[in-house]
Structure formats: C-alpha cells, structure tokens
C-alpha positions in Angstrom: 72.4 6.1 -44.9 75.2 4.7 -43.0 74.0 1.4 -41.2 75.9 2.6 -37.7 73.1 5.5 -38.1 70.7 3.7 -38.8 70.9 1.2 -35.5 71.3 4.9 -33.7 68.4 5.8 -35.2 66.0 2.8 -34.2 67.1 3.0 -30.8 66.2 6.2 -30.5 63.2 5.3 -31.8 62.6 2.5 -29.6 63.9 4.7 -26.3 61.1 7.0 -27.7 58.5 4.9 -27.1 58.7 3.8 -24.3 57.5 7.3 -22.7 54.2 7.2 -25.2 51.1 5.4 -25.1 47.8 4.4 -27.2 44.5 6.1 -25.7 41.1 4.1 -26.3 37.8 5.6 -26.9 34.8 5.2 -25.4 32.5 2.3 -26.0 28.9 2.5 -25.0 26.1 -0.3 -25.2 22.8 0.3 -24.6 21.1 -1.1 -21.1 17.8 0.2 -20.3 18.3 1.3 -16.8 15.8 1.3 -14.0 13.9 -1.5 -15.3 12.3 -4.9 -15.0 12.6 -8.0 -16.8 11.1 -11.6 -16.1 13.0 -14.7 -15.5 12.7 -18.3 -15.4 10.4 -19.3 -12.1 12.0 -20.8 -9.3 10.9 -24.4 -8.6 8.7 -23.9 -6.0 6.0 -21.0 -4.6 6.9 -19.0 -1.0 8.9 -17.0 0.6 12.8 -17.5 0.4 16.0 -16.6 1.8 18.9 -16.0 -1.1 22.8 -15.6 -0.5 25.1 -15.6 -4.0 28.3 -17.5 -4.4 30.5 -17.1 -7.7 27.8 -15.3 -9.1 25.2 -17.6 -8.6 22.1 -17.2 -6.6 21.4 -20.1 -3.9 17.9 -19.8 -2.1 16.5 -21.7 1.1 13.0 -22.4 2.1 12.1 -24.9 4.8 14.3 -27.6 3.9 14.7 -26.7 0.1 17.7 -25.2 -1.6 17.9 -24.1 -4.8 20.8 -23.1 -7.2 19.5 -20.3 -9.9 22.5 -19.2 -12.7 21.7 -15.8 -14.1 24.3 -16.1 -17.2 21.9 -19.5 -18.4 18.9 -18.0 -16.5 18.6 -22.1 -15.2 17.2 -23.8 -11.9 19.4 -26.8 -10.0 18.1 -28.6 -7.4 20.6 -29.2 -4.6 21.2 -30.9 -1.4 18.6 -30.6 0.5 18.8 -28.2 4.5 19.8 -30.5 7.2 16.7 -29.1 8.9 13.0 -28.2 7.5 12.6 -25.2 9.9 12.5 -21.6 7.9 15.1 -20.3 6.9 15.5 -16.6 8.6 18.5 -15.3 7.1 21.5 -16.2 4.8 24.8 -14.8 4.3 28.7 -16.1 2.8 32.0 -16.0 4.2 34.6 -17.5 2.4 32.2 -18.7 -0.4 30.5 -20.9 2.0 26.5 -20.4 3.0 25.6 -19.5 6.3 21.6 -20.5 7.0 20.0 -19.3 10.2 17.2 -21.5 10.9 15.5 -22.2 14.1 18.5 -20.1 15.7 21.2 -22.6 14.4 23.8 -21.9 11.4 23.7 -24.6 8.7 26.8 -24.5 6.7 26.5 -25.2 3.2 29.9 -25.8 0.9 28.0 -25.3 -3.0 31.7 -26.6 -4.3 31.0 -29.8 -2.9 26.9 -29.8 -2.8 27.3 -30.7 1.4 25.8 -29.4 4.8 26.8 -29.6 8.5 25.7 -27.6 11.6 27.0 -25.0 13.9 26.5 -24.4 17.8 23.1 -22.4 18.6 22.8 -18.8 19.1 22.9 -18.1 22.9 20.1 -16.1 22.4 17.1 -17.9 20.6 14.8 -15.8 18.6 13.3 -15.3 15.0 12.4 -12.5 12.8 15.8 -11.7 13.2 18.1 -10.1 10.8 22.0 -11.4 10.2 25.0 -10.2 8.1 28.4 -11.0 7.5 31.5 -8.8 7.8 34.9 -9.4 8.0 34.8 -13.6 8.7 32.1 -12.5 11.4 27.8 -13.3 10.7 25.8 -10.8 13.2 22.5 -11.6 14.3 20.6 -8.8 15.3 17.4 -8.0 17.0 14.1 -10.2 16.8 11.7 -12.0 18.7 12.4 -14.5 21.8 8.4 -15.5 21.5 5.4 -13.8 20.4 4.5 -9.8 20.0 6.3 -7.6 22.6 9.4 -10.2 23.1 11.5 -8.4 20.9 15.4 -7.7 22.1 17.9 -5.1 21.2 20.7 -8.2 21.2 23.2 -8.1 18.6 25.3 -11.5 18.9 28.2 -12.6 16.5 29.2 -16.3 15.1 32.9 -17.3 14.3 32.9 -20.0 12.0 36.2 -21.0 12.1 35.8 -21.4 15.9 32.4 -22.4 15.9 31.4 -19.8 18.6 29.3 -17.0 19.5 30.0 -13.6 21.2 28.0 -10.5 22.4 28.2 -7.4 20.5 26.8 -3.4 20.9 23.2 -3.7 21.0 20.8 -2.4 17.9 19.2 1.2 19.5 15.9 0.1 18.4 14.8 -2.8 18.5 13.0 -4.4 15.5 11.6 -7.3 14.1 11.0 -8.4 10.4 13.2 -5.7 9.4 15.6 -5.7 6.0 19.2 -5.6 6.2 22.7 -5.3 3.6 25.7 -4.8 4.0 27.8 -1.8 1.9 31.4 -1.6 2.7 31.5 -3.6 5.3 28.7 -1.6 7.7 25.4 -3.7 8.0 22.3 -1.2 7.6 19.0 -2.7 9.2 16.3 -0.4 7.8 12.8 -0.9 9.1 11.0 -3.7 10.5 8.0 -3.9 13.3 8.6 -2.2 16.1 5.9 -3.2 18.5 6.7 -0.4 21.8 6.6 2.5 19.2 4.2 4.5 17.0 4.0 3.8 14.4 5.3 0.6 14.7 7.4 0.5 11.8 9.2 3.9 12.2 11.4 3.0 8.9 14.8 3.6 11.2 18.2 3.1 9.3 20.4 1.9 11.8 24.0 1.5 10.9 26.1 -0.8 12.5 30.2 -0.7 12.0 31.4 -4.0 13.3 35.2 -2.3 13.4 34.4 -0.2 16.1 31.0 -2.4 17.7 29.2 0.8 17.7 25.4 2.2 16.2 24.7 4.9 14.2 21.4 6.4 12.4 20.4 7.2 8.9 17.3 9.2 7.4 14.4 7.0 8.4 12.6 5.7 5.3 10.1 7.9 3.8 7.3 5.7 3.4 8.2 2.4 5.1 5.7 -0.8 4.8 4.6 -2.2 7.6 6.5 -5.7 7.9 8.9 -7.5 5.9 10.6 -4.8 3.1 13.4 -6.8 1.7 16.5 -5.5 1.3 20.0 -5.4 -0.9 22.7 -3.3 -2.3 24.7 -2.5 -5.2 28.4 -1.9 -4.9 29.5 0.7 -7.6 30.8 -2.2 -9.7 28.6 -1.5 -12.2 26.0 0.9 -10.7 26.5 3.4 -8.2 26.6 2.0 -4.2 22.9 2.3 -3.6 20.4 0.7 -0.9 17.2 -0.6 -2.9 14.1 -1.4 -0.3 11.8 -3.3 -1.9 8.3 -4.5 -1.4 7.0 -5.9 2.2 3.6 -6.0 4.0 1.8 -2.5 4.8 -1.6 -3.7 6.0 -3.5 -7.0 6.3 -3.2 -9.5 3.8 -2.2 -6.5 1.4 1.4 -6.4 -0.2 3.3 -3.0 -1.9 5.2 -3.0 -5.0 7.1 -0.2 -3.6 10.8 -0.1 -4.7 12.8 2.8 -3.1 16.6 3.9 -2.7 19.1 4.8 -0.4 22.2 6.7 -1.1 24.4 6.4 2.2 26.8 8.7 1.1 24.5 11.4 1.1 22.0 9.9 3.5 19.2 10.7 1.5 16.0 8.4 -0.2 14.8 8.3 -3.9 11.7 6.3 -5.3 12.7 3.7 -8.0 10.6 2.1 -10.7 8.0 -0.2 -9.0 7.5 -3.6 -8.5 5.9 -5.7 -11.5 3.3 -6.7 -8.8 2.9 -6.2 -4.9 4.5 -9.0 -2.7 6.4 -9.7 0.5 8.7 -12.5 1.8 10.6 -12.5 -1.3 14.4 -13.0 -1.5 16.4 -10.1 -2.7 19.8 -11.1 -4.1 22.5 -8.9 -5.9 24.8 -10.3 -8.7 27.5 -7.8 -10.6 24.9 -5.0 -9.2 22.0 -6.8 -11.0 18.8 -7.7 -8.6 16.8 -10.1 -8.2 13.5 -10.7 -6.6 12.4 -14.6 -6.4 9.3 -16.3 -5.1 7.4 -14.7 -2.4 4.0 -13.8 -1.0 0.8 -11.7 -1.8 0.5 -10.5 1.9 -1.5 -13.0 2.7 -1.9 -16.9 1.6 -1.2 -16.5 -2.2 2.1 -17.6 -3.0 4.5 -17.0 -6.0 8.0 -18.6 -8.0 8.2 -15.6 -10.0 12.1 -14.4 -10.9 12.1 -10.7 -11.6 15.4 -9.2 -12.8 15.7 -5.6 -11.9 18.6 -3.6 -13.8 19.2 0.0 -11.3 19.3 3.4 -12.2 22.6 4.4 -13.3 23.6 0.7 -14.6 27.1 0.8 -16.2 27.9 4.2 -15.8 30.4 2.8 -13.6 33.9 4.0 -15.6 36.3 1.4 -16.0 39.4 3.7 -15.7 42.8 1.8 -17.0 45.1 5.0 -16.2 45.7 6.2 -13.8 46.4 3.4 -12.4 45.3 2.8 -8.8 48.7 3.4 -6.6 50.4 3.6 -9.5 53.8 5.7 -9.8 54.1 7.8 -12.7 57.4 9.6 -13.4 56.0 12.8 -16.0 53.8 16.1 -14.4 51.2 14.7 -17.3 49.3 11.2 -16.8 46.5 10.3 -18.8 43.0 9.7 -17.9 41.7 6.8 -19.8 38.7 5.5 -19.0 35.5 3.3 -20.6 31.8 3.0 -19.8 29.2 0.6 -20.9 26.4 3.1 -21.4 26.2 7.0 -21.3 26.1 9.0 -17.5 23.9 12.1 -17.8 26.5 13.7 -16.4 30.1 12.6 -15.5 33.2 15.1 -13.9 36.0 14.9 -11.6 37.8 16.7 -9.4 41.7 16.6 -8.5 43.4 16.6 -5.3 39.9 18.0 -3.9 39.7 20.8 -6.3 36.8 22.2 -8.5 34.5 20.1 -10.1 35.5 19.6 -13.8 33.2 18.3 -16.6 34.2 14.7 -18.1 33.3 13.8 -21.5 36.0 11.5 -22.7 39.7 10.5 -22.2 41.7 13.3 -21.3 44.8 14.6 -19.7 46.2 15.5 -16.2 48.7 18.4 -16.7 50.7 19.7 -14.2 51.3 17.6 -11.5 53.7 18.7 -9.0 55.8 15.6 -7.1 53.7 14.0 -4.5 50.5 12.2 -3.6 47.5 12.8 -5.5 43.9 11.9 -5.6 41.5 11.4 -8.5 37.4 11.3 -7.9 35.2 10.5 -10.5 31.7 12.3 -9.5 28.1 11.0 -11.4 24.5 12.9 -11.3 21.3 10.7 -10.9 18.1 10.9 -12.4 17.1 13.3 -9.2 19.9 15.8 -10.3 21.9 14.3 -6.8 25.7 14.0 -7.4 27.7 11.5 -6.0 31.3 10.2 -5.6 31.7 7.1 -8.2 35.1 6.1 -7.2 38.6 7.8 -6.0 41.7 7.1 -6.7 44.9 7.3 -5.9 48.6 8.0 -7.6 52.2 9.2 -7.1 54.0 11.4 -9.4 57.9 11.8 -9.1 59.2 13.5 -11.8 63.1 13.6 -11.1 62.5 9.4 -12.0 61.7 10.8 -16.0 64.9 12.7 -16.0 67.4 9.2 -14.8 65.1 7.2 -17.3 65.9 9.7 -19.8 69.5 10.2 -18.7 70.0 6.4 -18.5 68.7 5.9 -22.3 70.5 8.8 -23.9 74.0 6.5 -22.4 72.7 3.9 -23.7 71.7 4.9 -27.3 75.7 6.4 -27.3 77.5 3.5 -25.4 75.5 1.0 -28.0 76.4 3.4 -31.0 79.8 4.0 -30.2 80.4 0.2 -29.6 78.5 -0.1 -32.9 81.1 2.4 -34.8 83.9 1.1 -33.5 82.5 -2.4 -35.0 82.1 -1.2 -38.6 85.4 0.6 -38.4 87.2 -2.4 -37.2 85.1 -4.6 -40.3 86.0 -1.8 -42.6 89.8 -2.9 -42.2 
C-alpha cells in the first residue's frame, strides 16, 4: 500500500473515533440492606447530640465532645464545650459545629480542635429543635419554662454576623420533637404537644426557609410519645428517605421503633427495628449510612452503644456517567451508561416525561430531536412504592455532528493532499 494512503487511512481512522465510545457493565456488590450492625461504644453512657463534618461523626453531651470515624470505626477525644449545660441541638455550616446549649451557639472549628461563643437566642427556651439551611441555623419551637410554656417561635442565627432574626412561626407548636433537613426544607416531625390530644399528634411540619412559610406532611402513624430522633438520607447512596427512630412512648419505657418517610410521595413505611428500645440517642447520617450512639432506656439506664443501620434500598443509587448532567451531545443517539453497587428490585426510566420504561442495563437513547431533554431514573421499594431516584438533564443539537463531520472530512483531504504533494515532490 502506498504510504500517502496509508496516513489517509489512519486519519480516517482516528476521525472515526472520536464519535465512538466504550460502554461499561454493571458491577454489583452485595450489601445487606435494611439492617443493623454494632459498632465500637462511644466513651461515655447518655444521651447525645451528633452533627458530621468530612464524614466524621462529632457528638456533645454536657461539656463532652467526642470525634467517632466510621472508615476506622475509632473514638477521639476532643476539646472539651465551653459550657457543661446540655447540649439541645447541633448542626454545620461551612464545616464548622453549631451547639445550642442553654440557648447560646458554641462554635466549634474540628480543623483546628477550638471553640468560641455566639450572642443568645432572643428567645430563651429548651426542648427546642434547630437546623441549618443556606448559611442560616433555625431554632424552632420549645419550652420558655416548665409544661404548657411552649412557643410557636421560629428564630434564625447568622453566623457570619453573629445575629439573630425572627422567622414564620411553626403551626403547632411542639417540644422534644425530631427534625432533618432534605433539600434544604427542615421537617420537624412529632414531639409533645401539651394543648392537644393526644399530645404527641405525630405532625410533619415542613418548613422552606426560601420562602419563610409552613407546610404539613402525613402525620406519623404511630408516633412515641417524646423524644423520636430523627435523620435523612440524601439519594447519594439510598433513596431520599426520613428515618424516625426510637423515643419515649410511656413512663420510663423506651420503643425500638424505626419508621420512614418518603416526602416525595408523602407517605410512611415501617423499617427494621431497633436492636433494643431507647431514647435520647443521637442520630447521625454519613454517605446515607446511620448511626444511632449512646442514649437512654426511658428512664435512668443509660447506654454508649454505636449501632450502624444500613437503609432499605442501600446502593441502588445508579451512578450514571452518560448522559452527562447538562451535557451537550451533538448525535439523535446518546448512551445511557450507568453502575450500581447492589441490585434494585426494580429499576426504569422515563424520557422527557414519557412512559415508564424497564431498565436492566446500559442502553441507548435513540431519536432525539434538537432541544432540551430530561432523563428520570425511577426505583420500587420493598412496599412496591415507586419513586423518582434522580433526573437529569441534557441538550442535543444535531446540526453540531454534521460541522464536526464536515470539518474532519477537510481535514483528512487538506492533510492528504499536502501529504501527496510531499511524496511527489520526494519522488523527484
């Protein structure tokens, strides 16, 4: 073969190419969903507030903190609260630790192991519940005293300014309640209600800070009487979920009780149970993993215990490479690629809002006409619910193939004629 066709013929090859691609299959690994699994005790027995930073879990009680690493499954002791008074609640902002305690914010920097203090909340209370959105931590509801003090006030601290503000108040007020926050809307789901019958109505109230307004959920089915605790998972690796775990629901007697909120379709599910009944536990999330530390009996008997709990539909999150989220594709055919770390019992998705459409592996989407398009990724639960995993969203423009290919052809025949006209001029 002549080597000027030969060059032609590589960079046709090479121009070739560049419009194909490699497509993956799946990989699975087997994760025994739903479950529970001990850990390595915390250092001391009670009841405990948690917050997680950098995926580790940091938890407060009294003037104790506490740094637990799932991926070594080790305890750290470190700097100690500024204050011994219990901790009520504990959330991040910019990976520092917000600690509400005695109605002040103690801020805690883990990167450099320090403390310092914040101005009060204007309005003093416990058994509150607080959140952060958005750079913002919302303390909601509680007690100004003793039984029948509790408020409806929802007030919000700026740490960068170091000041508080009033915000919509809570429709009913609670105290001792559970809260999370899922896409940036706090949910504060039960809690005693001491002016209503019974006095832990199990309410889901759902609070969008965007627009400082209240909404309500389905109430919980079987809610405990006091102190549920509280947490969500994301869809990182599980589907978003509400877990509502354990709590008081008489005297001196605790409930294993684990149950499950799906906001999306605003409906409850039971979960596998506690190990063992308790309240005043802390509830902390990492990569959609929980964690239930320390904690009481109901009554005086106290516990360290460090139970893992791995969710219902762990890892059938799909890790989808193409398409790729915004992405721009220039042919009417783009590739759904996609991995998962264990088998769905049922996976599909639908395009541009259309029909449902069974997904068992890597595929193809054929036929796209120019435009916008949506991709939703749909899952089933154990309780045969279905719900939306993830959607994205792509551009195809066609016409862009046509240039590309257009624009290579002249090349291949400007580089081969340049090429010829080389040889020739060699050849003399």
């Amino acid at each position: 073969m002549h080597k000027s066709a030969i060059l032609l013929f590589v960079l046709a090859l090479l121009t070739t190419s560049c419009f194909t691609g490699a497509i993956p299959v799946l990989s699975y690994a087997t994760v025994e969903e739903n479950s529970w699994t001990t850990k390595t005790s915390a250092p001391l027995a009670g009841n405990y507030e948690a917050a997680v930073v950098n995926g580790k879990i940091y938890v407060f009680r009294g003037g104790a903190n506490y740094e637990y690493d799932p991926a070594t499954d080790n305890w750290t002791t470190k700097a100690p609260m500024p204050s011994t008074s219990w901790a009520e609640a504990a959330v991040v902002i910019n990976d520092k630790i917000y600690v509400l305690a005695n109605s002040v914010p103690y801020e805690y920097d883990p990167e450099t192991d320090t403390w310092k203090t914040g101005q009060p909340m204007p309005t003093a209370r416990s058994q509150i519940r607080a959140e952060a959105v958005n750079g913002k931590i919302y303390v909601i509801s509680g007690r100004t005293g003793d039984q029948y003090t509790t408020v409806k006030t929802n007030e919000a601290y700026d740490p960068e300014t170091d000041s508080w503000e009033t915000k919509a108040e809570i429709p009913y007020h609670v105290a001792s309640g559970g809260s999370t926050v899922l896409d940036d809307k706090i949910y504060v789901i039960g809690g005693q209600n001491e002016f209503h019958d019974p006095m832990n109505p199990g309410f889901v109230q759902i609070y969008d800070p965007v627009v400082d307004a209240w909404k309500q959920g389905t109430p919980h089915p079987n809610p405990a009487w006091i102190e549920e605790e509280v947490a969500a998972t994301t869809g990182l690796h599980a589907p978003k979920r509400i877990y509502v775990m354990g709590g008081i629901e008489g005297i001196g007697m605790a409930t294993d009780a684990n149950y499950v909120y799906d906001p999306e379709l605003d409906v409850w599910n039971s979960s596998s149970s506690m190990p063992f009944p308790r309240s005043g536990f802390a509830l902390a999330t990492v990569n959609d993993v929980l964690y239930a530390i320390g904690g009481f009996n109901g009554w005086m008997t106290s516990y360290s215990d460090n139970q893992q709990h791995i969710p219902f539909g762990y890892g059938t999150i799909p890790l989808i490479s193409s398409p790729e989220n915004n992405g721009n594709y220039t042919s009417s055919s783009v590739s759904l690629i996609f991995e998962l770390s264990v088998q769905t019992l049922y996976l599909s998705y639908s395009l541009d809002g259309g029909a449902e459409v069974p997904l068992l592996g890597n595929t193809s989407l054929s036929g796209l006409v120019n435009g916008d398009h949506a991709l939703t990724i749909y899952a089933m639960d154990e309780k045969g619910n279905t719900s939306t995993l993830q959607t994205i969203s792509f551009r195809v423009d066609s016409s862009l193939t046509t240039i590309l290919v257009i624009a290579a052809i002249v090349t291949v025949v400007v580089v081969g004629a340049g090429l010829l006209v080389y040889f020739k001029k060699r050849k003399r």
